[in-house]
TORVEX-579003 format. One record per residue (C-alpha): residue in one letter; x, y, z. Coordinates in pm, whole numbers, padded with zeros to 5 digits, always signed. Layout:
% residues N
AXYZ ...
This chain:
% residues 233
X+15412+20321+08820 X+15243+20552+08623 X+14877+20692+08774 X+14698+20506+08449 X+14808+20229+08568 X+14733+20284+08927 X+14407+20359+08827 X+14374+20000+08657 X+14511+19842+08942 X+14268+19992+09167 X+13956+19911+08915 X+14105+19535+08902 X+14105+19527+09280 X+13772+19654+09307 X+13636+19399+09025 X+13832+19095+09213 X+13682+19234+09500 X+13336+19252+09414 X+13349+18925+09274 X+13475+18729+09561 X+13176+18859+09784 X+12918+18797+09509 X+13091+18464+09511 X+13086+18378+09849 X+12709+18505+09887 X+12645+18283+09592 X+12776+17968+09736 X+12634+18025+10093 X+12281+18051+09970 X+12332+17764+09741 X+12437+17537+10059 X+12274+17574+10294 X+11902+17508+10107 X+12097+17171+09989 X+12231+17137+10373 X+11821+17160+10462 X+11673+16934+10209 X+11954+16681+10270 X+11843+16683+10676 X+11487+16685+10567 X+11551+16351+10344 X+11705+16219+10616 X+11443+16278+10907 X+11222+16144+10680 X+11382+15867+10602 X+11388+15854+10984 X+11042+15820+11037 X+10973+15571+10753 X+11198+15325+10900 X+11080+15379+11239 X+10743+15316+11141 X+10829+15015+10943 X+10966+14859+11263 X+10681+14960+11485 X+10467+14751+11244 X+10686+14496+11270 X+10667+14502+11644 X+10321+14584+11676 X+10127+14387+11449 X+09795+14462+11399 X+09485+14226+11584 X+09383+14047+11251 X+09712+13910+11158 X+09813+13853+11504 X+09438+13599+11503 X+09568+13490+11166 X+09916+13357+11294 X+09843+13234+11641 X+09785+12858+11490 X+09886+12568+11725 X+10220+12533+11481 X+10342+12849+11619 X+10174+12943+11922 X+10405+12935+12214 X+10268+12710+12502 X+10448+12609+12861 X+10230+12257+12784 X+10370+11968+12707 X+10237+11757+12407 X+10086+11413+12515 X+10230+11129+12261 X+09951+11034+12040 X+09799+10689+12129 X+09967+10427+11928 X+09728+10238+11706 X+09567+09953+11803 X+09778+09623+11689 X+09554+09375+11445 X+09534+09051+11643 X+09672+08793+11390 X+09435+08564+11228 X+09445+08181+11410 X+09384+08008+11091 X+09714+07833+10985 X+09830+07743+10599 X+09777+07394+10698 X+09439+07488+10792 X+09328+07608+10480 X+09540+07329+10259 X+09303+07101+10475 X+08973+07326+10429 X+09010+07250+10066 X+09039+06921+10124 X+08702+06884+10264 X+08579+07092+09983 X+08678+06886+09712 X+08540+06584+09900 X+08220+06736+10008 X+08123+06931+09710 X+08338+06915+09377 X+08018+06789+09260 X+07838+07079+09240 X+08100+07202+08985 X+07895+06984+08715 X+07516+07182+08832 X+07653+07542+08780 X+07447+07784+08925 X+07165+07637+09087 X+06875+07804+09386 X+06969+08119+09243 X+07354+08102+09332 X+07698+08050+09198 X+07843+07677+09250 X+08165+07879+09394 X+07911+08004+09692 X+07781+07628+09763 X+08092+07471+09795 X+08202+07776+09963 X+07903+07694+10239 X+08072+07371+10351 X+08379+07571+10455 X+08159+07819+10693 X+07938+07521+10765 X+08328+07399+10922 X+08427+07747+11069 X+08065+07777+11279 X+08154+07484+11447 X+08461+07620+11545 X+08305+07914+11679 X+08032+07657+11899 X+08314+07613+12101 X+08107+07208+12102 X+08386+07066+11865 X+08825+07063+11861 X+08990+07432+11897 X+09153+07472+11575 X+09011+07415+11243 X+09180+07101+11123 X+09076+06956+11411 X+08696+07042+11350 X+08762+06890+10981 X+08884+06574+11094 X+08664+06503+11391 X+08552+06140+11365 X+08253+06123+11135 X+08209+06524+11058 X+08347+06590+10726 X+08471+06337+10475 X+08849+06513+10525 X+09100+06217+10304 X+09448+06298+10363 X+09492+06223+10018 X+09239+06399+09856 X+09400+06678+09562 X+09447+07040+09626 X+09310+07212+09335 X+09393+07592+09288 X+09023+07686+09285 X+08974+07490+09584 X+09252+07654+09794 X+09170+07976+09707 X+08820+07912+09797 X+08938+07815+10112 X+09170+08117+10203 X+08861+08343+10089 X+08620+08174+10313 X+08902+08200+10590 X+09008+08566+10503 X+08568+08664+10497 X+08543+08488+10857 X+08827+08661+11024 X+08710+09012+10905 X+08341+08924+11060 X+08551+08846+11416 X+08715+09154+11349 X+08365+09345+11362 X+08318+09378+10978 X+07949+09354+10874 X+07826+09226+10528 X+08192+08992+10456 X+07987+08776+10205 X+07888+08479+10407 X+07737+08213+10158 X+07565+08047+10500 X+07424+08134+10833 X+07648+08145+11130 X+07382+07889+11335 X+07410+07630+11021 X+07639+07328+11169 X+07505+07029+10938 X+07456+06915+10581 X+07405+06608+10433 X+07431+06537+10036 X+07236+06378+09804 X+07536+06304+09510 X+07450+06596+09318 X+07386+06874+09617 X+07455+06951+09994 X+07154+07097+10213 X+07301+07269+10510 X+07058+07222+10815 X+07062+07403+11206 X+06994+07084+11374 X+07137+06722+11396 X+06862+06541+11341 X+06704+06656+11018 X+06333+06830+11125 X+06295+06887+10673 X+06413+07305+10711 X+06692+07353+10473 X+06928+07674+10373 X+06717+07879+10073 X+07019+08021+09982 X+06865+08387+10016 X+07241+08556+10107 X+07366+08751+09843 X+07597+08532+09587 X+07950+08711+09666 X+08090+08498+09386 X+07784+08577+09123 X+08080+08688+08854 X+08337+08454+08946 X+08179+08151+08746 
């Protein structure tokens, strides 16, 4: 080997040289700042999470105030079972009952169909009167325990077996019925066409005129309630 090319060789080695340690240098300083922002990301990244659990742990006051409603409170007591409602007592008026209510009604009073609204009232609230004139003698507690047996009483009402059933008069019937019960039930105001303390009547072939006592002293129902069936006519 000539000393020109020794000479080359040597320069060559030097240059390799030279480079491999500017190299090396080059990639250790590049490294290790990426090795320190890398642990830095990741200690913060640390602490973020931690302090997303404490909150989780440690909720603040307000929204601990805010969930502690008795859905999700935890309590060592044991629930009482709510007090069942209290059962309706079943009315003691029977079908039969009413079908004989309007009975009476049509005997007593289908008259008063033909006056229309007289004393201020409805014709549907005087005939309605003879069926509470019927049902406060069943509250006396002086007369037969059922109402049927208040309507046929010897010499009370004029009840006829026979007598027709009209619609109007059965539903007149159940409504007087259905207005009496809710008043035992505690209801104020059910629309009574007559007193509770009016047990007689006596009619004149065109109109009834309810009385308190037996023997007739001239005091008559005004018919001052209000007419519950003013619209019906």
């Amino acid at each position: 080997m000539s000393s020109a090319t020794m000479r080359i060789a040597v320069v060559l080695l030097f240059l390799f040289t030279a480079a491999c340690l500017l190299s090396g240098t080059t990639t250790s300083s590049e490294t290790e700042p990426m090795a320190e922002t890398e642990q830095a990301d990741r200690f913060r990244e640390k602490e973020r999470v931690q302090q997303i659990t404490s909150k989780l742990e440690n909720p603040p006051i307000s929204t601990l105030s805010e969930n502690m409603t008795p859905e999700n409170e935890e309590t060592d007591q044991v629930k009482e079972p709510e007090a069942a409602a209290p059962e309706t007592e079943p009315c003691p008026i029977t079908e039969e009952d009413a079908v004989a209510l309007a009975k009476v009604i049509y005997q007593e009073s289908e008259i008063v169909f033909w006056n229309g609204t007289r004393y201020g009232v409805s014709y549907l609230a005087r005939k309605a009167a003879v069926g509470w004139c019927a049902l406060n003698r069943l509250d006396a507690n002086a007369y037969p325990d059922t109402l049927t047996g208040v309507l046929t009483y010897p010499n009370a009402f004029a009840y006829d077996e026979n007598a027709p059933v009209t619609k109007e008069n059965l539903w007149l019937a159940e409504d007087v019925i259905s207005r009496w019960w809710r008043e035992k039930q505690g209801e104020t105001d059910v629309g009574r066409t007559l007193p509770p303390d009016y047990y007689f009547f006596h009619g004149d072939g065109r109109e009834n005129h309810f009385r308190r006592e037996y023997i007739s002293n001239g005091e008559y129902w005004d018919w001052s309630l209000p007419d519950p069936y003013a619209t019906n006519e």
